[in-house]
Each structure stands twice: as C-alpha cells, then as structure tokens.
C-alpha positions as CSV (number, residue, x, y, z in Angstrom):
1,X,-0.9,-31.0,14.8
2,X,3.1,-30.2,14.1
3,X,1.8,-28.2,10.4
4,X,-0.6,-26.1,12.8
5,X,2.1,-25.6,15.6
6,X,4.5,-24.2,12.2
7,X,1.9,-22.1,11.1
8,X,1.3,-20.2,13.8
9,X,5.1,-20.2,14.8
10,X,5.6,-18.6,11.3
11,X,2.8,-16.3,11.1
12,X,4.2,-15.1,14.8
13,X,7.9,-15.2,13.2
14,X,6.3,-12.9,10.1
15,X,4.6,-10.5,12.7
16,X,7.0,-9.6,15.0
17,X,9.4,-8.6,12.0
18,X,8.7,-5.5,11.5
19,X,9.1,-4.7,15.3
20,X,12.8,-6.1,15.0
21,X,14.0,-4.1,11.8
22,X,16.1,-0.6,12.6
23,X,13.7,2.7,12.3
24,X,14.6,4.3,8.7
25,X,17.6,6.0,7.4
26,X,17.2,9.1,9.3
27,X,14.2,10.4,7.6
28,X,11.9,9.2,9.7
29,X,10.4,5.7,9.6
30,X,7.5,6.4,7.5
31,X,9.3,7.9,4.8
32,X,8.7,7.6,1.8
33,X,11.0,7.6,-1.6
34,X,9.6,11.2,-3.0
35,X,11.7,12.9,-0.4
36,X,14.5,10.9,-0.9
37,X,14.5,11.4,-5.0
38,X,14.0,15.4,-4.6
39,X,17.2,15.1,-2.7
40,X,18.9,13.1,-4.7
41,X,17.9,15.4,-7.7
42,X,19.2,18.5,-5.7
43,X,22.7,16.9,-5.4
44,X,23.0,15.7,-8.8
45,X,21.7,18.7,-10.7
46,X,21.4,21.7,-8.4
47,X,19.2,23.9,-10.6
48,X,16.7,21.7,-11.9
49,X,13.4,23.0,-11.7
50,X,10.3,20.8,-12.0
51,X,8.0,20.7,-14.9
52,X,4.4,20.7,-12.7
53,X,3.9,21.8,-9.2
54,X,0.9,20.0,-7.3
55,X,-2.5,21.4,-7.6
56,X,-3.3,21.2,-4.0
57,X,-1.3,19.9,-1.1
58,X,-2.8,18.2,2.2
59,X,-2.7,20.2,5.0
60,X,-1.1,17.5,6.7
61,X,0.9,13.9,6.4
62,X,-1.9,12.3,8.4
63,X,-4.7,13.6,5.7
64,X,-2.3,12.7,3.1
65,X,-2.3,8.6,4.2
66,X,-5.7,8.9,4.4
67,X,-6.0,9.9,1.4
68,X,-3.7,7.3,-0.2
69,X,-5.3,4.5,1.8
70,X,-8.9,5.8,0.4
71,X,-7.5,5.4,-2.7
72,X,-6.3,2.2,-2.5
73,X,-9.2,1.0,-1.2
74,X,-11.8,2.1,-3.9
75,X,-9.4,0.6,-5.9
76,X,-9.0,-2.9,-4.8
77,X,-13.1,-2.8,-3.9
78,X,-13.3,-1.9,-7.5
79,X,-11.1,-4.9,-8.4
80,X,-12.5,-7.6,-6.4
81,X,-16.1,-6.6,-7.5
82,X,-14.9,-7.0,-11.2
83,X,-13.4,-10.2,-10.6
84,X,-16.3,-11.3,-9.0
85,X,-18.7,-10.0,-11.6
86,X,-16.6,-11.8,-14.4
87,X,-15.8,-15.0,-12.2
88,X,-20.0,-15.5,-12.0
89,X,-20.9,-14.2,-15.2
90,X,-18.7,-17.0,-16.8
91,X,-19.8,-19.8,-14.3
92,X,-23.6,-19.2,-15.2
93,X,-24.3,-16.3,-13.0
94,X,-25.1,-16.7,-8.9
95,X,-27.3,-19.6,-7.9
96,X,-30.6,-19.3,-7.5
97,X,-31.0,-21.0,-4.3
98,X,-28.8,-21.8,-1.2
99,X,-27.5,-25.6,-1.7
C-alpha cells in the first residue's frame, strides 16, 4: 500500500511541476529556440543573410503547432506500427486464436 501511496505522490509531484516553474525568458512561454538563434545570429554577425527562405509560412502559430503535432504523430504511429510488425513477424506472426 506505501509503493501505491509513492506513486501517486510522485506522479502528482511530476504534474504539478510545470505549474511551479517561472513563465519563459521574456519571449513568451511557448517559445521556441528558432527565435532565440535568429537573435543571437543578428548580434553576433549583423549582416548575415540566410541561405533559403521557407516555402510557405502558416498563417498562424496555432496552425503551425498543429502542424508539428500532426507530424509527430504520423510519425510515432508509423513507428509503433513498425515495431509491431517486426515484434510479430519474428515471434511467429499474431495468434490464430484468443487464448
């Protein structure tokens, strides 16, 4: 009962977090470190210009997570579906009936 009771105390611990941590550095608290590295760029050498410019650019942050998050999950769907192709094919395949 005491391992359950420390579970849940540490899963409540690693939950609340987050909530406790200082917003950012100023650039608002989802920021991420492109922003930060185009300024850092700009200090260091003021008349760099960059080699490619983006082929098309969300029309908004919110479209832009989306789109991230879309991509990351085709890719860990794609992932876990290999794994678990090559996981059965080398144990024999799936069963063939319910045990």
């Amino acid at each position: 009962m005491t391992g359950n009771r420390l579970l849940v105390l540490g899963f409540l611990l690693l939950m609340a977090i987050p909530f406790l941590m200082p917003p950012g550095n100023g650039h608002g608290i989802f920021s991420g470190s492109d922003g930060q590295v185009a300024k850092m760029i700009a200090e260091i050498h003021p008349d760099y210009t960059p080699w490619f410019k983006p082929l098309w650019k969300p029309p908004s942050g919110e479209i832009e997570g989306l789109l991230f998050g879309l991509q990351a999950a085709v890719g860990a769907g794609l992932l876990g579906y290999c794994l678990g192709f090559y996981r059965a094919r080398r144990l024999g395949g799936p069963p063939t009936k319910l045990p």
